[in-house]
C-alpha positions as CSV (number, residue, x, y, z in Angstrom):
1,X,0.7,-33.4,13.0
2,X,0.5,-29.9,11.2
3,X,1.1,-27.5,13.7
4,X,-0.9,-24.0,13.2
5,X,1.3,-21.0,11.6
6,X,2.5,-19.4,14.9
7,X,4.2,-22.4,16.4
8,X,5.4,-24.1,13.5
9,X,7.2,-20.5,13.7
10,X,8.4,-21.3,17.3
11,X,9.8,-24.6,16.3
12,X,11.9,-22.8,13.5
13,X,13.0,-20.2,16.0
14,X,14.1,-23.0,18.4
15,X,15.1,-25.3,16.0
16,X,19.4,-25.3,15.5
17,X,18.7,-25.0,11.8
18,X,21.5,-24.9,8.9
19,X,18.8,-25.1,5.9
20,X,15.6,-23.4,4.6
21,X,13.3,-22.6,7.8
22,X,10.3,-22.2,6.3
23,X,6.5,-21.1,7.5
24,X,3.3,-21.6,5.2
25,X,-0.5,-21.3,5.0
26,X,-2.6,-18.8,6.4
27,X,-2.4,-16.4,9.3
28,X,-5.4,-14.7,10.8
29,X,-5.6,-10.9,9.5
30,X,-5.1,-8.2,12.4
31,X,-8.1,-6.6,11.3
32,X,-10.5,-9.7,9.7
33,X,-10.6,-8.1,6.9
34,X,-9.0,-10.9,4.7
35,X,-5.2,-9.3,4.4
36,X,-3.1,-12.5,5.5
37,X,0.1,-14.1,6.0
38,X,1.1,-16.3,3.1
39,X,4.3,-18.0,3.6
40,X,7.6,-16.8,5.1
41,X,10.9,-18.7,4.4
42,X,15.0,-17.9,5.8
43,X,16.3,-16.7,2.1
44,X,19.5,-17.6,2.8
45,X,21.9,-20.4,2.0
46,X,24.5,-19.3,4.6
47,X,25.6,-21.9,7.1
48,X,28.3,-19.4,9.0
49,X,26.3,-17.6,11.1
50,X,27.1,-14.2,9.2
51,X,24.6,-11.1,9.1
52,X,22.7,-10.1,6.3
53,X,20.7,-6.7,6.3
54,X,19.8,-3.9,3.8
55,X,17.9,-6.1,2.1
56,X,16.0,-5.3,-1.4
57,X,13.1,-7.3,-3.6
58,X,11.7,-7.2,-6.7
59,X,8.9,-9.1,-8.1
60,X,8.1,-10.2,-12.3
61,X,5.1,-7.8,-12.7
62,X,3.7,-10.3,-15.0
63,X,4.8,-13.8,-13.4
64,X,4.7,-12.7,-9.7
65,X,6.6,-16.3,-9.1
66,X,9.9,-15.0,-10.1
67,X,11.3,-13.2,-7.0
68,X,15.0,-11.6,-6.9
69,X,16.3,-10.4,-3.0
70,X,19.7,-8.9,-2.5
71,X,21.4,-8.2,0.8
72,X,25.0,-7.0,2.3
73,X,26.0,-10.6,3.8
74,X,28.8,-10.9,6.4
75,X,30.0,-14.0,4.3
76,X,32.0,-11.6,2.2
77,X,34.0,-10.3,5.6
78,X,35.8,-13.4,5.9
79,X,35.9,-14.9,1.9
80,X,38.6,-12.3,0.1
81,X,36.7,-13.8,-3.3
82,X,33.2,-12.7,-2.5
83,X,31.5,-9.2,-2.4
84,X,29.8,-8.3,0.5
85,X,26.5,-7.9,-1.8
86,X,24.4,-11.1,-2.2
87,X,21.4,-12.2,-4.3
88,X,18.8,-14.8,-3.6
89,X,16.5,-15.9,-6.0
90,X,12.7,-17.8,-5.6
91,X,11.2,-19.3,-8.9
92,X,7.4,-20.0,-7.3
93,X,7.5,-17.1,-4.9
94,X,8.0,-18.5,-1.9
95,X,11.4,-20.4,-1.7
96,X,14.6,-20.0,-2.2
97,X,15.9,-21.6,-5.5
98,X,19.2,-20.5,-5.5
99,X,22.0,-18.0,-3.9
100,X,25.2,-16.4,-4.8
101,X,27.9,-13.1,-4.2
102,X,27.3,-10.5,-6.8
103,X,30.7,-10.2,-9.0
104,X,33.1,-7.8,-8.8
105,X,33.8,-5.1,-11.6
106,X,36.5,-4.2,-13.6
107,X,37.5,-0.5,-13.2
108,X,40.6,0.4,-15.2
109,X,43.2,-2.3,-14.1
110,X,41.6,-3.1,-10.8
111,X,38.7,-5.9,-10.1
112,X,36.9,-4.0,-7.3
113,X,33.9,-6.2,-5.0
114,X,31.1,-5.2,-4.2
115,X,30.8,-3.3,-0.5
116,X,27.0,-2.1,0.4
117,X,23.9,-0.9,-0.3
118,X,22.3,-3.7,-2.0
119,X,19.0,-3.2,-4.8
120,X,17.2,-5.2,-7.0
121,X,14.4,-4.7,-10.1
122,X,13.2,-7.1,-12.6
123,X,12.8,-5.2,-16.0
124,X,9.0,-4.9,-17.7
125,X,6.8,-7.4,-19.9
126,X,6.9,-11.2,-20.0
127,X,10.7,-11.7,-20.3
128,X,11.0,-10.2,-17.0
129,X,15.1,-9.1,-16.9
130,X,17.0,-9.8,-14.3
131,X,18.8,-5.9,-12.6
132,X,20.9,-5.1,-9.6
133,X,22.8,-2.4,-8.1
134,X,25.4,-1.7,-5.4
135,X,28.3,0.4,-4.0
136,X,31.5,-0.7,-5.0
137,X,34.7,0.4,-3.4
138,X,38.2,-0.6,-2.6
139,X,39.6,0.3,1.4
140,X,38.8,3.6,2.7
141,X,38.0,6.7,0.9
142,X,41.2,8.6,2.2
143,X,43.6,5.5,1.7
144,X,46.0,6.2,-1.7
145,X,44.5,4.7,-4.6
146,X,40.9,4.5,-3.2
147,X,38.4,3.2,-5.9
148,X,34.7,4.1,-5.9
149,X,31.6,3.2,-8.1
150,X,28.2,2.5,-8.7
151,X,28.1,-1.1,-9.8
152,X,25.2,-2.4,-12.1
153,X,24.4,-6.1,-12.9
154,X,22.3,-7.2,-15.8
155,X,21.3,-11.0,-16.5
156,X,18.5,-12.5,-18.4
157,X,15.8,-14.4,-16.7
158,X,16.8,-17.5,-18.9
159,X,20.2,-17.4,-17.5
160,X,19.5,-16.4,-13.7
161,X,17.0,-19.3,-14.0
162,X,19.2,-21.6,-15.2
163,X,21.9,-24.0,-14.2
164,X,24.8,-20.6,-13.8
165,X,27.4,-20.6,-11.1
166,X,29.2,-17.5,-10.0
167,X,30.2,-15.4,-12.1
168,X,28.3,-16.7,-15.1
169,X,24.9,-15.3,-13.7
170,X,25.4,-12.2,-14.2
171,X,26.7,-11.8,-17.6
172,X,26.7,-8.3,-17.3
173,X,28.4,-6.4,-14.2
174,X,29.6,-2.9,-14.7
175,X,30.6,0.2,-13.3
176,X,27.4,2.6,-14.3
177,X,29.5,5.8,-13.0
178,X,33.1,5.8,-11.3
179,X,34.0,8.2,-8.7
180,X,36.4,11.1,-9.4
181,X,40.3,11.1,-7.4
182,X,39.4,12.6,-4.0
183,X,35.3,11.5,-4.0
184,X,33.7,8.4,-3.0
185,X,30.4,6.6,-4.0
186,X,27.2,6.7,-1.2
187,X,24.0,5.3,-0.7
188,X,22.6,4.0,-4.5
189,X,19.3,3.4,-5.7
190,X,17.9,2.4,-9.1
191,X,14.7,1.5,-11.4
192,X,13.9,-0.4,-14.2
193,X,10.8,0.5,-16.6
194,X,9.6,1.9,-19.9
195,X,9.8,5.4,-20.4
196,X,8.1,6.8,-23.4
197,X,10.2,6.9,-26.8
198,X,13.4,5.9,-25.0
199,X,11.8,2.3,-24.2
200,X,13.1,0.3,-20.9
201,X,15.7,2.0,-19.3
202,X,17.3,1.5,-15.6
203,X,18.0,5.0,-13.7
204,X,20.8,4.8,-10.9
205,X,21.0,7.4,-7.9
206,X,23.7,8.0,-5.6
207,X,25.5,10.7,-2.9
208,X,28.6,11.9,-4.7
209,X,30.8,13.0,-1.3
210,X,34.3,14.3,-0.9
211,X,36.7,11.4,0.7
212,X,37.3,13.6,3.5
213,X,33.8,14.8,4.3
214,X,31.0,12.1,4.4
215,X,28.5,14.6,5.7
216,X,28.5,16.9,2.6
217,X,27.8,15.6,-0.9
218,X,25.5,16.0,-3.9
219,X,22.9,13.4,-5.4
220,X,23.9,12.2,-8.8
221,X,21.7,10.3,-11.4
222,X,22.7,8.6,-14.8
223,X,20.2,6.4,-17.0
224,X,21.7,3.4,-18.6
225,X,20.5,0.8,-21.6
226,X,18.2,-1.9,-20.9
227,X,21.3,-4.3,-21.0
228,X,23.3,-1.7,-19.3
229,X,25.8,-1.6,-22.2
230,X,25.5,2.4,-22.3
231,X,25.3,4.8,-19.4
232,X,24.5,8.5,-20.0
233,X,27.5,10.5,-18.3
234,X,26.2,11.1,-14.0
235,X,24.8,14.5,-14.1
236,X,23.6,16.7,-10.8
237,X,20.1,16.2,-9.0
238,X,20.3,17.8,-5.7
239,X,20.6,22.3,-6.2
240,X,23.6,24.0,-4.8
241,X,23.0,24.3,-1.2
242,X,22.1,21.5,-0.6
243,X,23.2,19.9,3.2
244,X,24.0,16.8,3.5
245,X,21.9,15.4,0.0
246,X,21.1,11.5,0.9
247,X,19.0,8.8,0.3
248,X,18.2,9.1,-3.0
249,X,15.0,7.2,-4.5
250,X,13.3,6.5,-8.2
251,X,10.3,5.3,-9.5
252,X,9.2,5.0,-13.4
253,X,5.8,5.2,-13.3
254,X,3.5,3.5,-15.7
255,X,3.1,6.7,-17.5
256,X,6.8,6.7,-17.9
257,X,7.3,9.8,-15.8
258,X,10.4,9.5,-14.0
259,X,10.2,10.7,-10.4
260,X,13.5,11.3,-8.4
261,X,13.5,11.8,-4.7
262,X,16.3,13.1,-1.9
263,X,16.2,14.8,1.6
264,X,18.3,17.2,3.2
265,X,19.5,17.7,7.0
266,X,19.8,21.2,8.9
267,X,20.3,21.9,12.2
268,X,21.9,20.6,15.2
269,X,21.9,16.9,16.7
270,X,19.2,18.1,18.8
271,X,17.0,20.0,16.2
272,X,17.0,18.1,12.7
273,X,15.1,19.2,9.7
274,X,14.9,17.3,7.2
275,X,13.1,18.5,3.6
276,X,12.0,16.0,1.0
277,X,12.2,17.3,-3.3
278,X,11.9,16.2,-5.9
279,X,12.3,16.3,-9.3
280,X,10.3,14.8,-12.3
281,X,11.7,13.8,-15.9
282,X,9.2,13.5,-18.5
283,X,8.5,10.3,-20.2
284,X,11.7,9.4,-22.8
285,X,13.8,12.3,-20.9
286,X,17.1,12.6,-19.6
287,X,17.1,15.6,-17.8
288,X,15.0,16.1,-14.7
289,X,12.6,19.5,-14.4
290,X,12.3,21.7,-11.6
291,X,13.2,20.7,-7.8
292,X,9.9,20.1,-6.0
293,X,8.9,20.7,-2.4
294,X,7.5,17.7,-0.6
295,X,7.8,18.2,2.8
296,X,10.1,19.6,5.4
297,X,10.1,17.9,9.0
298,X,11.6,18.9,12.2
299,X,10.7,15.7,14.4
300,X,12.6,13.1,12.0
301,X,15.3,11.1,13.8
302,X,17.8,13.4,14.9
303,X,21.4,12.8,13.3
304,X,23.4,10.5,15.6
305,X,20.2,9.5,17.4
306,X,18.3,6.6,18.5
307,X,15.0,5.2,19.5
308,X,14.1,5.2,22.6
309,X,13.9,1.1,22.5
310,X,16.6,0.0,20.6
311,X,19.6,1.2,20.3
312,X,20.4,1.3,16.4
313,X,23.0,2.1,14.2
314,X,20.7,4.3,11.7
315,X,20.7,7.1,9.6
316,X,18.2,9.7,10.0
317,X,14.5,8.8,7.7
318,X,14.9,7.4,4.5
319,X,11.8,8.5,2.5
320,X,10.5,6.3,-0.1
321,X,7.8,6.7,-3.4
322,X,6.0,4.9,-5.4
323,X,3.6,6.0,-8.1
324,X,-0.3,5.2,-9.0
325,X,-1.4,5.6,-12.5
326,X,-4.9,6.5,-12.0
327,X,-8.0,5.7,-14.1
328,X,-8.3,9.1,-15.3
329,X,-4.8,8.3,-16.5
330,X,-2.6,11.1,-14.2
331,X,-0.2,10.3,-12.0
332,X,-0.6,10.1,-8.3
333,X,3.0,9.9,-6.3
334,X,2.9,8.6,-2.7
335,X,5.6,9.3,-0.4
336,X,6.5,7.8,2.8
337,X,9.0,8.2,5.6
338,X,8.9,7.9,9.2
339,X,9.3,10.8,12.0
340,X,9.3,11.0,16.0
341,X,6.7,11.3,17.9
342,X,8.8,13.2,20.5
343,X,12.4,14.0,20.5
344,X,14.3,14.4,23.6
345,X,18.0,15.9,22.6
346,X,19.2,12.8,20.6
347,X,16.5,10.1,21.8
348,X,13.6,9.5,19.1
349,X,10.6,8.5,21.0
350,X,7.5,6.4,19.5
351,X,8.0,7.1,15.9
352,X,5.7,7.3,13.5
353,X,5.2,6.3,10.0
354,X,3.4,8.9,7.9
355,X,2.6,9.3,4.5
356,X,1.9,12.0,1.8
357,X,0.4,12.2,-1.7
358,X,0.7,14.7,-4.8
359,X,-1.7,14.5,-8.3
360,X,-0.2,17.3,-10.2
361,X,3.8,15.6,-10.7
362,X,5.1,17.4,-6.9
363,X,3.9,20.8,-7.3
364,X,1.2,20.4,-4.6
365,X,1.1,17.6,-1.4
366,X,-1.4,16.7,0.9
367,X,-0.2,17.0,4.6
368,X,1.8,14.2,6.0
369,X,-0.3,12.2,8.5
370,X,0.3,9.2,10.8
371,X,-0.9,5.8,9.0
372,X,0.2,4.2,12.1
373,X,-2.9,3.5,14.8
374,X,-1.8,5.5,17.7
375,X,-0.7,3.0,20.0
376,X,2.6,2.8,22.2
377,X,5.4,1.7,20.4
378,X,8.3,2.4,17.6
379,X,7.5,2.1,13.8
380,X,10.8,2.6,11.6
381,X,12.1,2.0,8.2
382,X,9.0,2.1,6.4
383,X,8.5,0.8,2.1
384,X,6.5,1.0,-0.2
385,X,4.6,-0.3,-3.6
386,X,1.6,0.4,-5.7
387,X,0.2,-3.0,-6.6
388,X,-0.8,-1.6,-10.1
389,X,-3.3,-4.4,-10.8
390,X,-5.0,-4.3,-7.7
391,X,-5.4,-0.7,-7.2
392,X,-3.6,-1.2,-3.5
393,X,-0.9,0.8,-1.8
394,X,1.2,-1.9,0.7
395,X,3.3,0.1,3.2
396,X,5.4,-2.4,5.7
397,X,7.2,-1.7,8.8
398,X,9.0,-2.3,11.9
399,X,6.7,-1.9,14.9
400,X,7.6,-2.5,18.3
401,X,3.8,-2.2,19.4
402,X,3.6,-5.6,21.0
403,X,6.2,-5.1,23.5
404,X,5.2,-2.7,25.4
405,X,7.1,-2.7,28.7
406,X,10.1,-2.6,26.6
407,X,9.8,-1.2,23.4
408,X,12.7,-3.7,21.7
409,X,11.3,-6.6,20.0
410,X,10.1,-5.8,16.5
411,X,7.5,-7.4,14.0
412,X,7.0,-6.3,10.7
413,X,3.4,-5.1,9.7
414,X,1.9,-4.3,6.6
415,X,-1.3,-2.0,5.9
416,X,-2.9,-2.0,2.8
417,X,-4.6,1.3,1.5
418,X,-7.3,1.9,-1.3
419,X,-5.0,4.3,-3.9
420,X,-8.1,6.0,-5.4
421,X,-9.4,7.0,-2.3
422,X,-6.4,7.1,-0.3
423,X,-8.0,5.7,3.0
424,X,-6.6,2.2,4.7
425,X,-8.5,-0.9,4.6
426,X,-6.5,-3.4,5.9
427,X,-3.9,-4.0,8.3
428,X,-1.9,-7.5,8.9
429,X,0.9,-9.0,11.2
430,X,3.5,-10.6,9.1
431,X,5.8,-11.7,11.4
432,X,3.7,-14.3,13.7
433,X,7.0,-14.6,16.2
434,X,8.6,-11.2,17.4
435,X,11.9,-10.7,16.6
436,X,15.0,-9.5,19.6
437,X,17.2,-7.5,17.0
438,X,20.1,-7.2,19.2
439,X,20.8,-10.5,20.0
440,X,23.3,-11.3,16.8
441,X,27.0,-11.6,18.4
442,X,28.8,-10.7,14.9
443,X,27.7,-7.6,15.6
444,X,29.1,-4.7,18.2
445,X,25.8,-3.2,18.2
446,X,22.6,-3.9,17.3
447,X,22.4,-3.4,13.7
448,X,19.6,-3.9,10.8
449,X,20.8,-1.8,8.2
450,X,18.8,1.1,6.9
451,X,15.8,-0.4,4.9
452,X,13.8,-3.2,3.9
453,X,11.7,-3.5,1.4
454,X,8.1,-4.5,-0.2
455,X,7.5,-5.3,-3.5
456,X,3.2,-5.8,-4.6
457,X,1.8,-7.4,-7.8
458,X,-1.4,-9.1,-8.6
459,X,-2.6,-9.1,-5.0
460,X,0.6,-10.5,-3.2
461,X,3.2,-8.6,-2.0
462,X,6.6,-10.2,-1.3
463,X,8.8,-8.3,1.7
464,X,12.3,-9.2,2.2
465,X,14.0,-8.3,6.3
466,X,16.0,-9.8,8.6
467,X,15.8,-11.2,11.9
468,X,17.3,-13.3,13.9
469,X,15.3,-16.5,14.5
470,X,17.6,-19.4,13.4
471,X,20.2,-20.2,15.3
472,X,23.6,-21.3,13.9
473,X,27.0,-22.1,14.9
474,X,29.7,-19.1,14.2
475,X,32.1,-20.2,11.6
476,X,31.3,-23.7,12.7
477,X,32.7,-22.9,16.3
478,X,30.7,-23.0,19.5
479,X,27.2,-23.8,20.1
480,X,24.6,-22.6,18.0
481,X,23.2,-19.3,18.4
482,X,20.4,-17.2,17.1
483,X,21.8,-14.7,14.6
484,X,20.6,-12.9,11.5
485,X,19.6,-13.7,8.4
486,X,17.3,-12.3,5.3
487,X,13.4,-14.1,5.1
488,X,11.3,-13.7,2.5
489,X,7.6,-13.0,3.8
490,X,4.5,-13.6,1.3
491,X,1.1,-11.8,2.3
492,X,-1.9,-11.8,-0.1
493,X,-5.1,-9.1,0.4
């Protein structure tokens, strides 16, 4: 007998599962207005009960089949020949085809693993290249002959695709930018795209810090070849004065505009401000134009804080973009991050996603506003992606909304927004089981890294998170318990 989508879930949560736990066909929309859940699927081959979190997606723009995820995975904690980065790969959008560590890089004389901060992109056009990106670092910044660098991986969708093992996948892994004696490599982004004369092109962004101050920094950004053979040398994003530059973002619009993002903190614990800038490179460019106002906050998560429900390991809000080509043919650049709806000294209560919008390149945005319904309950970690085809803006995340007494167990939402007439018109539950997030015991705390992400083509949008609904054995010891691992939803609207 077929059991309907929300217990066949329950089963799979119950079930002591070493393989693929996987949940098709069609969920009812939240709202009836036709957004539904597709398909979710564990996108993991790990049978040891590590972690996996910080996970990334991208999505072939013109086969929307060929899926790439990437995640930090506890497997590399205990295998001295693995990174801690892995990627996961689906060839029909749904499953999971095939696994693997990212490779380590050569840097000088040393072969140096990947740490953290996993992201992925598939490059432009039919032939849909293969991209991703991490920290890579040896020990700890202040240890003698620390190493720090911003790793890139290249491969070609024939070879990804194909019958590789290990190292042979990724043809090309390289240090994109190697950290000076004394500094250390932070929190990376990158994107893939055309832009104008200078053709497809990935853009990397990272926190340079000192090794003995991980508060203070400044974002750096380099653009590299398509096959990452050639990097320009990093220059400076963030303006002097900058505290505490982080969380750097990019998007190449289809314009070919490049559009950098990073926030700033001021203030104490209990009164954190964060502003938002940005900067914009004109098509074919290397060098970014003036630094943009896009919002300052004072009710984001406060440094060293929590939410009132779960007690996370987080940073402060990570804002995310994306950009809209619109029919008129300017650009329309979303942003999105998420902010408290009261703060208490260092306790974030019912947070709030909210989202603002700019149509002349960052000079001018509208005010951020709440696209969360006002109901009880935490929403955190939001992403974002212009479904370019479509004419749809997909923002997903965490919500604690359906656990009211407690405010702890999470499901991931989506909502689904009209880009021309910026307005939401649909709204759907992806995860049809809630999810404890503190329950994994390889963890001291409850962690789930600092993002997640969404990735929208053709009228499906693919979001890769974590949660802890298979259990497993740990390290093949003990009896099975529920611990965390990556899935890959697919919703359609």
């Amino acid at each position: 007998m077929r059991l309907p989508i929300r217990h066949r879930l329950v089963a799979c949560v119950l079930a002591v599962a070493t393989s693929a736990c996987a949940v098709s066909a069609a969920a009812p929309s939240t709202t009836g207005h036709g957004a539904r859940l597709v398909d979710m699927q564990r996108f993991t081959s790990d049978t040891t009960g590590a972690a996996q979190t910080e996970e990334s997606v991208a999505t072939c723009g013109t086969d929307p089949r060929l899926v790439l995820g990437a995640s930090d995975d506890g497997r590399g904690q205990d295998d001295p020949d693995r990174g801690i980065v892995s990627w996961a790969l689906s060839v029909d959008g749904r499953a999971l085809a095939k696994d693997g560590p990212l490779p380590a890089v050569h840097i000088g004389q040393r072969v140096v693993r990947t740490s953290a901060d996993p992201v992925t992109a598939i490059g432009p056009g039919p032939s849909c290249p293969l991209y991703a990106a991490a920290l890579a670092f040896t020990n700890e910044p202040t240890s003698p002959g620390f190493t720090s660098a911003i790793a890139g991986f290249y491969s070609p969708r024939t070879t990804l695709t194909g019958s590789c093992r290990n190292q042979a996948c990724w043809p090309m892994a390289t240090p994109v930018a190697v950290a000076p004696p004394g500094r250390f490599y932070d929190k990376d982004w990158m994107a893939v795209g055309n832009s104008g004369t200078a053709g497809t092109v990935a853009w990397f962004i990272w926190i340079d810090r000192p090794a003995t101050d991980p508060t203070s920094g400044v974002a750096m950004i380099s653009r590299c070849a398509a096959d990452l053979t050639l990097c320009t040398p990093p220059q400076r994003l963030s303006d002097p004065g900058d505290d505490d530059p982080e969380f750097g973002d990019i998007t190449i619009a289809p314009s070919g505009r490049v559009y950098f993002t990073w926030r700033t903190i001021t203030g104490q614990a209990d009164h954190t401000i964060m502003t938002v800038k940005l900067r914009t490179a004109e098509p074919g460019a290397i060098t970014p134009g003036p630094t943009r106002i896009v919002a300052v906050d004072d009710h984001v998560m406060p440094l060293g804080g929590r939410l009132n429900g779960n007690d996370f390991l987080v940073a402060d809000a990570y804002p995310k973009t994306d950009v809209a080509t619109l029919p008129d043919g300017h650009d329309r650049i979303f942003a999105t991050w998420d902010r408290c709806g009261a703060r208490v000294r260092t306790v974030c209560e019912d947070s709030r996603i909210v989202l603002t919008w700019s149509d002349d390149h960052g000079v001018h945005w509208t005010t951020p506003d709440s696209v969360t319904p006002p109901t009880h309950g935490n929403r955190y970690f939001p992403t974002l992606s212009v479904d370019h085809t479509t004419d749809r803006l997909v923002i997903a995340y965490y919500s604690t909304e359906l656990d009211p007494r407690f405010d702890t167990a999470q499901d991931v939402f989506a909502d689904i927004w009209d880009i021309r007439q910026p307005h939401p018109v649909d709204r759907v539950r992806v995860t049809s089981v809630s999810n404890q997030p503190g329950v994994d015991p390889n963890l001291p705390h409850p962690f789930i890294g600092s993002y997640f992400q969404i990735n929208a083509v053709n009228g499906i949008a693919h979001i890769l998170f974590n949660a802890n609904y298979v259990k497993q054995q740990l390290h093949g010891q003990g009896a099975p318990v529920p611990q965390q691992d990556t899935f890959l939803a697919t919703i359609a609207y």
